[in-house]
C-alpha positions in Angstrom: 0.0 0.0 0.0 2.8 2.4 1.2 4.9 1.6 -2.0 1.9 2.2 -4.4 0.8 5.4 -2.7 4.5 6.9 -3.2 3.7 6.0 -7.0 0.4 6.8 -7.6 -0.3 9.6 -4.9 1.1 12.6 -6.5 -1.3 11.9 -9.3 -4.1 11.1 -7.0 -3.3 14.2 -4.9 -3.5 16.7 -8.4 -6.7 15.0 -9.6 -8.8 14.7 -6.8 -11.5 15.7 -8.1 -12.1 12.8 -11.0 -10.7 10.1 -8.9 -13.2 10.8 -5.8 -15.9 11.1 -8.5 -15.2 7.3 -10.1 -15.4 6.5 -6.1 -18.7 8.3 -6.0 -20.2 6.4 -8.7 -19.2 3.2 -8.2 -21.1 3.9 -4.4 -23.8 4.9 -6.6 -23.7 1.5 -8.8 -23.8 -0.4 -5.8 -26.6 1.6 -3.9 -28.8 1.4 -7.4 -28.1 -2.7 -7.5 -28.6 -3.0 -3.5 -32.0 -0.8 -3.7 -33.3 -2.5 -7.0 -33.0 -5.8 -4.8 -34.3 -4.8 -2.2 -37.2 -3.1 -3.9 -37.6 -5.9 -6.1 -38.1 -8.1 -3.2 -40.4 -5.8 -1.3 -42.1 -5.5 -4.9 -42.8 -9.5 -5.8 -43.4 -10.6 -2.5 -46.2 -8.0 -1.7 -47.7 -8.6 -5.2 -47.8 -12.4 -4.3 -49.6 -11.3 -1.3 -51.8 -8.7 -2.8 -54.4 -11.6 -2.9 -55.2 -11.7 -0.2 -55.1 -8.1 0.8 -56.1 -5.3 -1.2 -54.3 -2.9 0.6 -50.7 -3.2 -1.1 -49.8 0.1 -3.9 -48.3 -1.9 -6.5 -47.4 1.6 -8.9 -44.9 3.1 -6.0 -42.3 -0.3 -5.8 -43.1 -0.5 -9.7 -41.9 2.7 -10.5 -38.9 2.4 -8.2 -38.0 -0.8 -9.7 -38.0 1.2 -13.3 -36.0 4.1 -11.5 -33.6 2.4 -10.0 -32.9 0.0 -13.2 -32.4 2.9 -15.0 -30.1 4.3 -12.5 -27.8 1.3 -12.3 -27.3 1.3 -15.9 -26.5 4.9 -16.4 -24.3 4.9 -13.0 -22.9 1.2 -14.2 -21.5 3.0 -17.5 -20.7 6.3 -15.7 -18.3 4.2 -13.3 -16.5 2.2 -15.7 -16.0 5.2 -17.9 -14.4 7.2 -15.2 -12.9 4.4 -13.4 -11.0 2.9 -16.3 -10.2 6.5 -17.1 -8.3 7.4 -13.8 -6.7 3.5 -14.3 -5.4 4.2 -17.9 -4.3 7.9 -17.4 -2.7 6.9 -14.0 -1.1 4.4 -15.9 0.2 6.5 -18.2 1.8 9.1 -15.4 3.6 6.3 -13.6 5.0 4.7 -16.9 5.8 8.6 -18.2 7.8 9.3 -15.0 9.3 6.2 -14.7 11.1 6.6 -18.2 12.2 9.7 -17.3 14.3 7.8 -14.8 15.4 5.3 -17.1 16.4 8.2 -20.1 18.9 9.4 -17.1 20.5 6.0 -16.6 23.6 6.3 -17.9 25.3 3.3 -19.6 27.2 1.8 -16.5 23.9 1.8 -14.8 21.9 0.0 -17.5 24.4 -2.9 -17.6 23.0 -4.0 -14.0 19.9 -4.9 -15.6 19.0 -7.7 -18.4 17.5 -7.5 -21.6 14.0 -7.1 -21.4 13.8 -6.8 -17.9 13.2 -2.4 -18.2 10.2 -2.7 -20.5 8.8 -5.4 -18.1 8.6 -2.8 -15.9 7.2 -0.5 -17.6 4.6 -2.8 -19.0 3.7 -6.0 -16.8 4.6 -4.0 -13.5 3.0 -0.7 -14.3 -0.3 -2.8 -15.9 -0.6 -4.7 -12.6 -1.1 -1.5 -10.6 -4.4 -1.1 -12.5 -5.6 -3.8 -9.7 -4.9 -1.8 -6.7 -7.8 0.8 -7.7 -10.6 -0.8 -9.6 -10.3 -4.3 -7.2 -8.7 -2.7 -3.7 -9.4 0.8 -3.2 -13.1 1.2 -5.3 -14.5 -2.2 -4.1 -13.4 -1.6 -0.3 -14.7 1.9 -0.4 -17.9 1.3 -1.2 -18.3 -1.9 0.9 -17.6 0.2 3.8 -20.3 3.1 3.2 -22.8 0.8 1.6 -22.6 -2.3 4.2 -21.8 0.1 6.7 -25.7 2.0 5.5 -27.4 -1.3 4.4 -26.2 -2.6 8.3 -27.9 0.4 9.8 -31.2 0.2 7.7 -31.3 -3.6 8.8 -30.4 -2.5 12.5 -33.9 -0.3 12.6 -36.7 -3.1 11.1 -34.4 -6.1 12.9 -31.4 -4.8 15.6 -29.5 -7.8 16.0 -30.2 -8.6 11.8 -28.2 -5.7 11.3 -25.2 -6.6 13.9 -25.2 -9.9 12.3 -24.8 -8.3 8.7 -21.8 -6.0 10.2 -20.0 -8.4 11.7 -20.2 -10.9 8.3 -19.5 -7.9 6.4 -16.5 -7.0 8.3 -15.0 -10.6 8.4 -15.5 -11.1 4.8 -14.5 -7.3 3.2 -11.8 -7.2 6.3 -10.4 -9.9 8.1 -10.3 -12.5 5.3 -8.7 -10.0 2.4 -6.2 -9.6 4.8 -5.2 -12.9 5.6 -5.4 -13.9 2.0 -3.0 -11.5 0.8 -0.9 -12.3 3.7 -1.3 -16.0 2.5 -0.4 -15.3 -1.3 2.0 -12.5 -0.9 5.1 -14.9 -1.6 3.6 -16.3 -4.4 2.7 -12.6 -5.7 6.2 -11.7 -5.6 7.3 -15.3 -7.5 4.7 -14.6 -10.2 6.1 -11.1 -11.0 9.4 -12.5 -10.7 8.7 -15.4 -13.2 7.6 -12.7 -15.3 10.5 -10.5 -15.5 12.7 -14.0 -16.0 10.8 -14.8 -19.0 10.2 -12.0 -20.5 14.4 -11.4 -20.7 14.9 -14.6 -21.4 12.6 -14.1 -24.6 14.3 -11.0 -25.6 17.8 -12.5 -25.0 17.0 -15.4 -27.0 15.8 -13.2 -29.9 19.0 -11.1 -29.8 21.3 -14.0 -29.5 19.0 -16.3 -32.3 22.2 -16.5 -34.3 24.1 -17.9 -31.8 21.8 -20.6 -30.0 21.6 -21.6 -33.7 25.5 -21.7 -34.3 25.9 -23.6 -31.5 23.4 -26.0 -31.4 22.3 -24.7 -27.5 19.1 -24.3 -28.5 17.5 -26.8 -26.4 19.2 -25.6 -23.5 17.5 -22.3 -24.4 14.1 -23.8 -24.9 14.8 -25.8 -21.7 15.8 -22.5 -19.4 12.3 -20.9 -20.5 10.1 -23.8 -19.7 11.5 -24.0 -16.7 10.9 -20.1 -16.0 7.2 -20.5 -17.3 7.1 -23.3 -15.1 7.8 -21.6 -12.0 5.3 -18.8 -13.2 2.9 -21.6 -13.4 3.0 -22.8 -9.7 3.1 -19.3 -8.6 0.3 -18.7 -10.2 -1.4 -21.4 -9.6 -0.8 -20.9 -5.8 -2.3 -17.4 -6.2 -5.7 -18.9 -8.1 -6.2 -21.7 -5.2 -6.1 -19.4 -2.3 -8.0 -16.7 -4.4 -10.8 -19.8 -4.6 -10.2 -20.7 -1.3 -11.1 -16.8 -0.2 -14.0 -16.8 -2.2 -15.1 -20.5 -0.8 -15.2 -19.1 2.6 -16.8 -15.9 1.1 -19.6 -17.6 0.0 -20.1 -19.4 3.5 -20.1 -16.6 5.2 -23.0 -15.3 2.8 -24.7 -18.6 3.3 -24.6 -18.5 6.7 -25.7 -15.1 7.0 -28.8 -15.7 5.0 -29.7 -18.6 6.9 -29.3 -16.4 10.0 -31.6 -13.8 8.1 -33.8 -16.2 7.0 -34.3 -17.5 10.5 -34.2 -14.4 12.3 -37.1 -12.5 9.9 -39.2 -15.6 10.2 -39.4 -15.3 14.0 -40.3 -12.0 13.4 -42.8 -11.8 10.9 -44.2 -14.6 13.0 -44.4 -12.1 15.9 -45.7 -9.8 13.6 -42.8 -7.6 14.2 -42.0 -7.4 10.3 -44.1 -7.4 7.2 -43.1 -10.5 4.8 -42.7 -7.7 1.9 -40.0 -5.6 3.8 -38.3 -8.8 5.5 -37.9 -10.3 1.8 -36.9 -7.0 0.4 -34.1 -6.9 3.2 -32.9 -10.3 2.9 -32.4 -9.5 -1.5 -30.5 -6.2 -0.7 -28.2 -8.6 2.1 -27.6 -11.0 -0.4 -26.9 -7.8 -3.0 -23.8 -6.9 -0.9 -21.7 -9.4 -1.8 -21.5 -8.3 -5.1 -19.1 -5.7 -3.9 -16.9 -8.4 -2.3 -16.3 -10.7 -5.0 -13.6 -7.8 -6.7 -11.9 -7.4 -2.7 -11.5 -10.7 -3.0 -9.6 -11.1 -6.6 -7.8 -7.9 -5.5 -6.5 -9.2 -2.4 -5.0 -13.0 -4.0 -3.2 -10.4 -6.5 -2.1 -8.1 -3.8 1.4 -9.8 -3.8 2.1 -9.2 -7.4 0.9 -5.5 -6.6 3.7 -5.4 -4.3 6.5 -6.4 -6.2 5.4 -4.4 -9.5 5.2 -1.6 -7.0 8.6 -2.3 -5.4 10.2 -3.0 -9.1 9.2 0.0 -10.0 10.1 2.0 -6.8 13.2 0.4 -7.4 14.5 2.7 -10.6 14.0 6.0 -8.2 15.9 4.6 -5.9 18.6 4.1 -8.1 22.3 5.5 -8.1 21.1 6.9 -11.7 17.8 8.7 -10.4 19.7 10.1 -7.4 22.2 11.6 -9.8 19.3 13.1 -11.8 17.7 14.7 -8.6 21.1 16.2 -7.7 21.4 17.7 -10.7 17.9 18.5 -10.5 18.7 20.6 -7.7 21.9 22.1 -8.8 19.9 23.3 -12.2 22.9 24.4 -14.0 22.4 27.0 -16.2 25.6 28.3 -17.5 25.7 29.5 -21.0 28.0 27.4 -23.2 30.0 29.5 -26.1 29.4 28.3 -29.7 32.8 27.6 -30.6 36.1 27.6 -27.6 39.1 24.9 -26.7 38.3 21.7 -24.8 40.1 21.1 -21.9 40.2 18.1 -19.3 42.3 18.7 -16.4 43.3 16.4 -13.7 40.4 13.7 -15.0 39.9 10.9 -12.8 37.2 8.4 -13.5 36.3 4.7 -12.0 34.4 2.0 -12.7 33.3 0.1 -9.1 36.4 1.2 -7.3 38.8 0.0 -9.9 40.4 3.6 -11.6 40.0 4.0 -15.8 41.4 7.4 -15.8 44.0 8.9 -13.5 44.8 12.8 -13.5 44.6 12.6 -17.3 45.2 16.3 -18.8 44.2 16.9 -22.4 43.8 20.3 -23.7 42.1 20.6 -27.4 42.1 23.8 -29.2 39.1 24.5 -31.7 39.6 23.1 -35.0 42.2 21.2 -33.9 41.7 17.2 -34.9 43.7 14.4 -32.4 43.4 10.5 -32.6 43.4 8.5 -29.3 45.1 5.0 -29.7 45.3 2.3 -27.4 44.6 -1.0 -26.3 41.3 -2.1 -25.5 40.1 -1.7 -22.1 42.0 1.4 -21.6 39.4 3.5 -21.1 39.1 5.1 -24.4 35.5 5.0 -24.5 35.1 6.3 -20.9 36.8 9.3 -21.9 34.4 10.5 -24.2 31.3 9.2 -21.7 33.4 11.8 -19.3 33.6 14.5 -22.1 29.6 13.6 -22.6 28.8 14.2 -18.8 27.7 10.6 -19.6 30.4 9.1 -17.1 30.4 10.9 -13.8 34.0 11.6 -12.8 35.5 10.9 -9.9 37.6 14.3 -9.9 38.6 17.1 -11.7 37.1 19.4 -14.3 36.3 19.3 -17.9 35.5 23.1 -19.1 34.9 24.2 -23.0 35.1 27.9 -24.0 36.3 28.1 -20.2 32.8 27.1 -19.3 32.9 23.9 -16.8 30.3 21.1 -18.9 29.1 20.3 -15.7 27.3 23.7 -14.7 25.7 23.0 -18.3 22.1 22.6 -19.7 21.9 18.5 -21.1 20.3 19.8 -24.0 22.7 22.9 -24.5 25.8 20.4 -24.0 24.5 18.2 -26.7 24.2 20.9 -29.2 27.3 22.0 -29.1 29.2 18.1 -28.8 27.7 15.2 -31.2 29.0 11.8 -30.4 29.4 8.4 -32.5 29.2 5.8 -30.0 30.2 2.3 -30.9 26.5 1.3 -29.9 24.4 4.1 -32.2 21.5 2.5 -33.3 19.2 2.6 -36.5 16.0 3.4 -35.8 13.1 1.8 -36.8 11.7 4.3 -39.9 13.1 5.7 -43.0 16.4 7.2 -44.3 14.9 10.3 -43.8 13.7 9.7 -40.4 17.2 8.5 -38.8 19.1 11.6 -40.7 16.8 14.0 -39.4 17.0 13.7 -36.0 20.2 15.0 -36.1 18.9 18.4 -37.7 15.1 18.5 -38.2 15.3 21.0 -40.6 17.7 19.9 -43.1 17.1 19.6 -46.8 16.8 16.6 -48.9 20.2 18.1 -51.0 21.6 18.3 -47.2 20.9 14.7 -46.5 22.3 13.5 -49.7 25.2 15.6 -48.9 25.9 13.7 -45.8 25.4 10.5 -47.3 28.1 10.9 -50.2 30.4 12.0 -47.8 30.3 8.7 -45.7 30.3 6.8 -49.3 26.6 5.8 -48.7 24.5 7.5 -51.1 24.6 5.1 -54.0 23.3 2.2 -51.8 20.5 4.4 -50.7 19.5 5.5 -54.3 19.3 1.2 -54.9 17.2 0.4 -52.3 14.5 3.5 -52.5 16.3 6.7 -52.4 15.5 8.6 -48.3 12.2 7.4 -48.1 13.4 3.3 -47.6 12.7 1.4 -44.5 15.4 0.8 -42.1 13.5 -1.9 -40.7 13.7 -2.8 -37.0 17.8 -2.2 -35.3 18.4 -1.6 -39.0 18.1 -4.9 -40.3 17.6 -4.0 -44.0 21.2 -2.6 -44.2 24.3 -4.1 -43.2 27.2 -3.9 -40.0 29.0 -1.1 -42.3 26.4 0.6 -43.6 24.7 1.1 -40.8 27.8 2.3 -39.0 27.9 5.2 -41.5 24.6 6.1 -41.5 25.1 7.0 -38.0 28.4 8.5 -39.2 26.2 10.8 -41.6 23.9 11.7 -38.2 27.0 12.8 -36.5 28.2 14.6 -39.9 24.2 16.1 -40.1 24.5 17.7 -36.6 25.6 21.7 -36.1 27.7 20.7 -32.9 31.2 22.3 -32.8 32.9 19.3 -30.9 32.6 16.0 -32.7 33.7 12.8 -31.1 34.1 10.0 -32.8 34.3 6.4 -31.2 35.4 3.9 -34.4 34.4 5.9 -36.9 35.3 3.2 -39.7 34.2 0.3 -37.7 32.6 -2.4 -40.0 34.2 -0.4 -43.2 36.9 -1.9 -45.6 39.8 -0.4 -45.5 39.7 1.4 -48.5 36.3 3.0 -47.9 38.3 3.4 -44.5 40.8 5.6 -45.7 38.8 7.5 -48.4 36.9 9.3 -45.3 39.1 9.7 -43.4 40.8 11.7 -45.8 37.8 13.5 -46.7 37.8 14.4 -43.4 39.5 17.9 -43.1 37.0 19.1 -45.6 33.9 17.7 -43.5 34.9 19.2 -40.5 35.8 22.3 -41.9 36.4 23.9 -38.5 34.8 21.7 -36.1 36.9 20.1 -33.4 37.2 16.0 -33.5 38.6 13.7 -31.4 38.9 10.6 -32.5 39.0 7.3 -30.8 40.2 4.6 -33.2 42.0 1.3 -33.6 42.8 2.3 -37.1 46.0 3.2 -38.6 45.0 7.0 -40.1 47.0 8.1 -43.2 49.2 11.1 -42.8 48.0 14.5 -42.4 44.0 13.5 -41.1 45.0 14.5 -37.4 47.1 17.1 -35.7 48.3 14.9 -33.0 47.6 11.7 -31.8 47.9 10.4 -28.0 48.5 6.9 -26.7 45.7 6.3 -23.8 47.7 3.8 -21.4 48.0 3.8 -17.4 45.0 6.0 -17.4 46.9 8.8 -19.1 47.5 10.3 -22.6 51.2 10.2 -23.5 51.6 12.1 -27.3 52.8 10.0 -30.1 54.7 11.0 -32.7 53.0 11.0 -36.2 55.6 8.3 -38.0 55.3 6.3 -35.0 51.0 6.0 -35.3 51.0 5.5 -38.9 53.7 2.9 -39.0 52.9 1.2 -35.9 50.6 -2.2 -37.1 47.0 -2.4 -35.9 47.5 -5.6 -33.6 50.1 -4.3 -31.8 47.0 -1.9 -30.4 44.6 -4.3 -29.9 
C-alpha cells in the first residue's frame, strides 16, 4: 500500500476531483443494485400477497423498480468510464515518469539490468497497478459506506439482523482479504518474478537467435524458459487456489448469513414484528452486498504481485542513476556554453566500481584542432568521451569548453554543441529520412544527400528507395557497415562544434576506411574532432595523436602512429 501510494499519490493528490468522483459512482452502482433488490423483493413478494389483501400500492415499488434500473445502468457506465479513465491515465503518469528515470540512466547503470527486464517494468509491472484501484481501493470503499448504511437500515426493522450483517461484512470485506494477501504475498512476488525472467529470457533469445543456432544450444535455451514458465505456473497457480479458497469461505459466510436472516425474519414476521414484503426486500438487498466483495477478493489474491510491480518499480527511483538526476535537478545548472572555444580536461579521474580507468589525465584541445586517441582495449578510451559527454560521472577534476565547466551546463545545450558516435548508435526503426533528421530537423533533402556521399553511402541508398526506404527494426535491411555510416552521416548532419568519434570506420573496408578519413579535413571544416580509433589514419588526417595507457595520454609522434601495425593496439 505504502509503496503504491508513493507512485500513484502525486497523481491522485492533483486529480482529486475525478478520482473521488469514479469513487462516488461506483457507491452509486452499488446503492442502485442494493436498492433495486431490495425493492424488487419488497415489490414481488407483496404482489404475491396482494391476494389476499387489497391494501398493497403496486405503482410506488413498480416505479422504483424502473427508477432504479435505470439508475444502475447509467451509474454502471458512468463508473466504468471514469474508473478505467483514472486506471489508464494513471497508468500512463507512472509509466511517463518512470522513463524519465530510465532516459537518465547512464550506460554503467543499464548494464546492471538484463535485456528485457526495463520494458517489463514498464509494461507488466506498471499494468498490474491497475488492480490496486478498480479491485482494492473502489470495491473496499464502497463496501464500507454501503454495508456500513445497508447494516444500519437492517439494524432499525431487525437490531441484531443488522449486527449480524456487520459483523459478516466486516469478516469477509476485512479480516479474510487480509489474511489472503498475507497468504499469497510470496507467491505474488514469484509470479512477478517469473515474469521478469521470461520476459528477458525471450528478448535475449531473440537477440542471441544466431548464436543458439551456431551452436546448437538451442534446447538448452528452450529448456531455461520452460523452466521459467514453469515456476510462473505454480506461482500462479498458488495465487488462483487461495483466491478460490477466499471466495469459498466468502460464499459461507454469505450462506450463513442468509440462513441467520432467514431464520431471524421468520421469528419476526411470525411475531408480527415485520411485514413479509419488507423482511424479503431486506434479505435481496443482504444478499446484493456481496457483489461488492467478489472484486476485494480477486484484489487481495493479487495483492502480492501488486507489491513487487510496486517495489520493481520503486526500485528505478531509488537508483544511483535517479539520485544523480535529482542532484542535478537541484543544482539546475544554467551556465551559457560558447558556440565555438578549446576543450580542456584537467586532472580527470574516473572509475568504474572502485577500480580507476582514468588517472589525472590532462588533455587540452584547441578549436579546430583534430587528435586520434590510440590504445589498447580496455584502456578506457571509450570512458573518456562518456566523461567529455557528462555521460560518465568523474571521480575528480574538471572538464570546461570555451572556459565554461560542462558540468554547470544545460543537457540539452551540451548536446548541441558536442555530437557523439558511440560504438552502440542504433538505426531506428523508420526511414532514411527519419534516422538523418534527428540530427537536424530542418535539413534539406540536398543536405541529407550531402551527408550521405560524404560517408560513401549514397549510391546504396538511391538502390534500395532513395531517403524514403525502410530501415527496418535495429536496421536490419542494411548491413554492419552501412549502418555504422549512416550514423556517421547523423554525427556529420549535426551543427555541434565538438565531434567525437568512437570507431568511426568500424565495419568499413579499409579502402572506404581511408577515403573518409581523408575526406575528413574538408567535412569538419572547423569543427573540433577527437577521434577514438583502432585504425591506422593516413598522414595528415589529425594534428596529434595520443596513446591512452595507465590511465593517461602520452603524445605519439605521427611516423610512429602511422607505422605502428593495428594488432600491436589491440
Amino acid at each position: 500500500m505504502k509503496l503504491w501510494w508513493q507512485l500513484a499519490g502525486p497523481w491522485i493528490k492533483q486529480h482529486w476531483r475525478i478520482s473521488l468522483l469514479a469513487l462516488c459512482l461506483a457507491l452509486s452502482t452499488v446503492f442502485a443494485g442494493v436498492g433495486l433488490l431490495t425493492v424488487s423483493g419488497w415489490f414481488l413478494t407483496g404482489a404475491f400477497l396482494a391476494g389476499s389483501s387489497l391494501a398493497f400500492n403496486l405503482f410506488v415499488p413498480s416505479a422504483l423498480v424502473r427508477g432504479l434500473s435505470m439508475w444502475r445502468i447509467a451509474s454502471r457506465y458512468a463508473e466504468r468510464v471514469c474508473g478505467h479513465m483514472v486506471t489508464l491515465d494513471l497508468q500512463a503518469e507512472i509509466r511517463t515518469g518512470s522513463f524519465a528515470r530510465l532516459a537518465a540512466f547512464k550506460p554503467a547503470q543499464l548494464a546492471h539490468y538484463r535485456d528485457g527486464d526495463l520494458l517489463a517494468r514498464l509494461i507488466n509491472d506498471i499494468e498490474r497497478l491497475d488492480t490496486f484501484f478498480l479491485l482494492i481501493i473502489t470495491p473496499i470503499f464502497t463496501a464500507i459506506i454501503a454495508g456500513g448504511f445497508f447494516s444500519l437500515l437492517m439494524g432499525v426493522a431487525l437490531p441484531l439482523a443488522g449486527w449480524i450483517l456487520l459483523l459478516v461484512l466486516c469478516l469477509a470485506a476485512g479480516v479474510l482479504p487480509y489474511l489472503l494477501a498475507r497468504k499469497t504475498a510470496v507467491a505474488g512476488l514469484e509470479v512477478q518474478a517469473a515474469n521478469a525472467e521470461l520476459r528477458a529470457l525471450a528478448h535475449e533469445a531473440i537477440d542471441a537467435h544466431t548464436d543458439l543456432l551456431v551452436f546448437g544450444v538451442t534446447l538448452a535455451a528452450q529448456e531455461q524458459f520452460d523452466r521459467a514458465g514453469l515456476r510462473l505456473a505454480k506461482a500462479q497457480q498458488k495465487v488462483a487456489q487461495a483466491g478460490s479458497f477466499g471466495t469459498l469461505i466468502q460464499q459461507l459466510l454469505m450462506g450463513t448469513l442468509v440462513l441467520a436472516l432467514l431464520w431471524l425474519g421468520a421469528n419476526a414476521q411470525a411475531q408480527q414484528e415485520l411485514s413479509a414484503p419488507v423482511w424479503v426486500g431486506l434479505l435481496l438487498g443482504s444478499m446484493g452486498l456481496f457483489e461488492i466483495l467478489s472484486p476485494i477478493m480477486r484484489g487481495a489474491a493479487g495483492l502480492g504481485a501488486v507489491e513487487a510491480a510496486a517495489r520493481r518499480i520503486q526500485d528505478l527511483t531509488a537508483s544511483p542513476a535517479a539520485n544523480t538526476q535529482a542532484k542535478a535537478g537541484q543544482a539546475q545548472p544554467t551556465a551559457i556554453l560558447p558556440a565555438t572555444g578549446p576543450l580542456h580536461l584537467q586532472d580527470v579521474c574516473v572509475a568504474h566500481e572502485n577500480q580507476t580507468v582514468l588517472s589525472q589525465l590532462d588533455l587540452y584541445v584547441d578549436h579546430g584542432q583534430r587528435i586520434a586517441i590510440r590504445g589498447p582495449s580496455g584502456t578506457g578510451k571509450t570512458t573518456l568521451l562518456m566523461a567529455i559527454m557528462q555521460v560518465q560521472p568523474l571521480t575528480s577534476g574538471t572538464i570546461t569548453y570555451g572556459g565554461v565547466h560542462l558540468n554547470t551546463v544545460n543537457s540539452p545545450l551540451l548536446y548541441q554543441r558536442m555530437a557523439l558516435l558511440s560504438q552502440h548508435s542504433p538505426v531506428f526503426m523508420g526511414t532514411i529520412r527519419h534516422n538523418l533528421l534527428l540530427a537536424d530537423p530542418q535539413a534539406t533533402d540536398e543536405r541529407l544527400w550531402e551527408v550521405l556521399h560524404q560517408v560513401h553511402l549514397a549510391s546504396h541508398i538511391e538502390q534500395i528507395g532513395g531517403l524514403d526506404a525502410w530501415t527496418g527494426e535495429g536496421g536490419n535491411t542494411l548491413s554492419t557497415g552501412q549502418i555504422r555510416r549512416l550514423c556517421l552521416a547523423r554525427v556529420l548532419l549535426s551543427r555541434a562544434s565538438v565531434w567525437l568519434l568512437d570507431e568511426p570506420t568500424a565495419g568499413l573496408d579499409k579502402t572506404t576506411a581511408d577515403a573518409w578519413f581523408t575526406n575528413l579535413q574538408q567535412v569538419a571544416k572547423d569543427r573540433t574532432v577527437i577521434i577514438v580509433t583502432h585504425a591506422n589514419l593516413p598522414k595528415g588526417v589529425v594534428d596529434e595523436s595520443f596513446i591512452l595507457a595507465g590511465g593517461r595520454l602520452h603524445l605519439e609522434r605521427h611516423n610512429e602512429a602511422e607505422e605502428k601495425p593495428q594488432e600491436e593496439l589491440i
